[in-house]
N, C-alpha and C positions, 0 to 999 in steps of 0.2 A: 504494500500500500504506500501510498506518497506521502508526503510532508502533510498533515492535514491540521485544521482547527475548528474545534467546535465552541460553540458560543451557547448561552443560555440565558432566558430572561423567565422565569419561573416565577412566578405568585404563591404558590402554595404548594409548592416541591417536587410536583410530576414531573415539568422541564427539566429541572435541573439532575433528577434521578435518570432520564433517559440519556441526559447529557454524560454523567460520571461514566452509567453501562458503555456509552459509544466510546468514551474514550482508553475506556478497559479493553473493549473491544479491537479498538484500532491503534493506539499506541500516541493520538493526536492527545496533543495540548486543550485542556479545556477550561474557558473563565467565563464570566458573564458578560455580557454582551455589551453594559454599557461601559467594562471597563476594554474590552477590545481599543488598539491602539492602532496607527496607519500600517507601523513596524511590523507587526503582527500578521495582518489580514497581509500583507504585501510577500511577505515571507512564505506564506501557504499555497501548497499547490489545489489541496482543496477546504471548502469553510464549510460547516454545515451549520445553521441556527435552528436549536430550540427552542420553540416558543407556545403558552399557552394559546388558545382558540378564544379570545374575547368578543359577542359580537359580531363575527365573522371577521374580525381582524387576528394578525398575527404577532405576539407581544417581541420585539427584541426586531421586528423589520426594519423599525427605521434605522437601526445601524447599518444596516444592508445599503437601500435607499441614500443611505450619506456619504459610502463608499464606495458608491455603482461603477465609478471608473476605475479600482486599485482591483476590484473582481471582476471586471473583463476578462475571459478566455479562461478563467479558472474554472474550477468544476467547483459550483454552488448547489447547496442543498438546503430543504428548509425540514424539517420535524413540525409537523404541527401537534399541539398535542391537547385532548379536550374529550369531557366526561361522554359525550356520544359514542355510542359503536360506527365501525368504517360506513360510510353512505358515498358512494360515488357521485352522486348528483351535488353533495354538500361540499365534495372535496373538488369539485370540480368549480363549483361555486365560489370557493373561497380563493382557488389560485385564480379566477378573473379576476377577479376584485383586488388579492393581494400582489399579485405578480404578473406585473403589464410593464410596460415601457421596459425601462433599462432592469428591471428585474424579470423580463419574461424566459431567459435562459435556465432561472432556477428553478430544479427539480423539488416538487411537494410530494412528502410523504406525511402518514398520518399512525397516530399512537396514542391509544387511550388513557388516560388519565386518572384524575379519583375526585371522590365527591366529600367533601367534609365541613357543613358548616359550622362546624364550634372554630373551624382552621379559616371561615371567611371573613371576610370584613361589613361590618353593620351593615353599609350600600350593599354589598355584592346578595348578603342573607336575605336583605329585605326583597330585592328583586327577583330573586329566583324566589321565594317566599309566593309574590305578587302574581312571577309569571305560571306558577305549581297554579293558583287558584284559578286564574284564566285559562287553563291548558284542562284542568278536571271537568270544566262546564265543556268539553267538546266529546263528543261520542270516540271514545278510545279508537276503534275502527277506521278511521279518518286520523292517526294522528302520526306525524310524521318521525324519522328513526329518533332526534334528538328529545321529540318530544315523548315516547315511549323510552327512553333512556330518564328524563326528568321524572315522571311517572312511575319508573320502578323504584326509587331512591326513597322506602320508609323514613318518615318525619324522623329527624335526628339521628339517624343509622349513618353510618360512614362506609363508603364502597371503596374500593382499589383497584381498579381494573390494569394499573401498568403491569406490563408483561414485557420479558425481553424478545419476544417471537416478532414484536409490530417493529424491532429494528431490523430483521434479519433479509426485506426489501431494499431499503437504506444499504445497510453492508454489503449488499451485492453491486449494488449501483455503483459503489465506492470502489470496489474491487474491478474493475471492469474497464 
C-alpha cells in the first residue's frame, strides 16, 4: 500500500473508531481533520476522510474543499459514517450533494455507526427526539431505510452497529 492518510472529524466516536481500525489496517498516519496540515495532505499518496453523516452533509469535508488543489491526482476517499443501514439511493444522494466540483474524483464509501443519546448533545437529543414523533405518525410500510433504522432504536437503549466488515470495500479500493 502507498504512503497514505486518514483524517477524522467524529462527534460521538464512530468516525474516529473506523479511523484508528483503517489505520491499523493500512499502516497510514491518522489525526483529525481539523488539525491536518498542507505538509501532511501534500506528503500523501493517498487521504481518506472520516466523517459522520449530518443532514446529509459530511462532517471533516471542508478540509477537503480547502485543499482541493494539494489533492489533485491523488487517490481521495471519503468514509461516511451514520446510524442508517447501507441504502444506495441515500449514498448516492449524498455524494451529489457532497462531492461535485473539484471534489467529484472522491470515492464515497459508507459505514454504520451507533446511536446513543445520553453521548448526544441537548440540540442533536431534542431533534431526533422531534423527528422519532413525526416519523411514528407515518404508516411504518411507507417508511424509508433511515427512517426504519430511527424507529428500531428503543427510547434510551444504545445501538452499535460499527463493524470492521463496512471497511473491507474501502481497503480494496486502497489496495488497487
Amino acid at each position: 500500500m502507498q504512503n497514505g492518510l486518514i483524517l477524522y472529524k467524529s462527534k460521538y466516536g464512530s468516525s474516529e473508531k473506523y479511523a484508528r481500525w483503517l489505520s491499523e489496517a493500512t499502516g497510514f498516519a491518522c489525526l483529525e481533520a481539523d488539525k491536518a496540515d498542507a505538509a501532511a495532505l501534500k506528503a500523501a499518496d493517498a487521504v481518506v476522510l472520516c466523517g459522520g453523516v449530518y443532514a446529509s452533509g459530511l462532517a471533516g469535508l471542508s478540509v477537503l474543499k480547502k485543499n482541493a488543489r494539494l489533492l489533485a491526482g491523488k487517490k481521495v476517499f471519503a468514509l461516511a459514517v451514520g446510524a442508517s443501514p447501507w441504502n444506495e439511493k441515500a449514498i448516492e444522494a449524498a455524494k451529489a450533494q457532497n462531492l461535485k466540483d473539484e471534489l467529484a474524483h472522491v470515492q464515497l464509501f459508507y459505514a454504520r455507526g451507533a446511536w446513543d443519546t445520553e453521548k448526544m448533545t441537548f440540540l442533536h437529543r431534542t431533534l431526533c427526539g422531534m423527528l422519532k414523533k413525526a416519523v411514528a405518525k407515518q404508516d411504518p410500510a411507507t417508511f424509508e431505510p433511515w427512517q426504519e433504522a430511527l424507529m428500531s432504536v428503543p427510547e434510551g437503549e444504545k445501538c452499535d452497529w460499527t463493524d470492521r466488515k463496512y471497511l473491507e470495500p474501502l481497503l480494496e479500493a486502497l489496495r488497487a
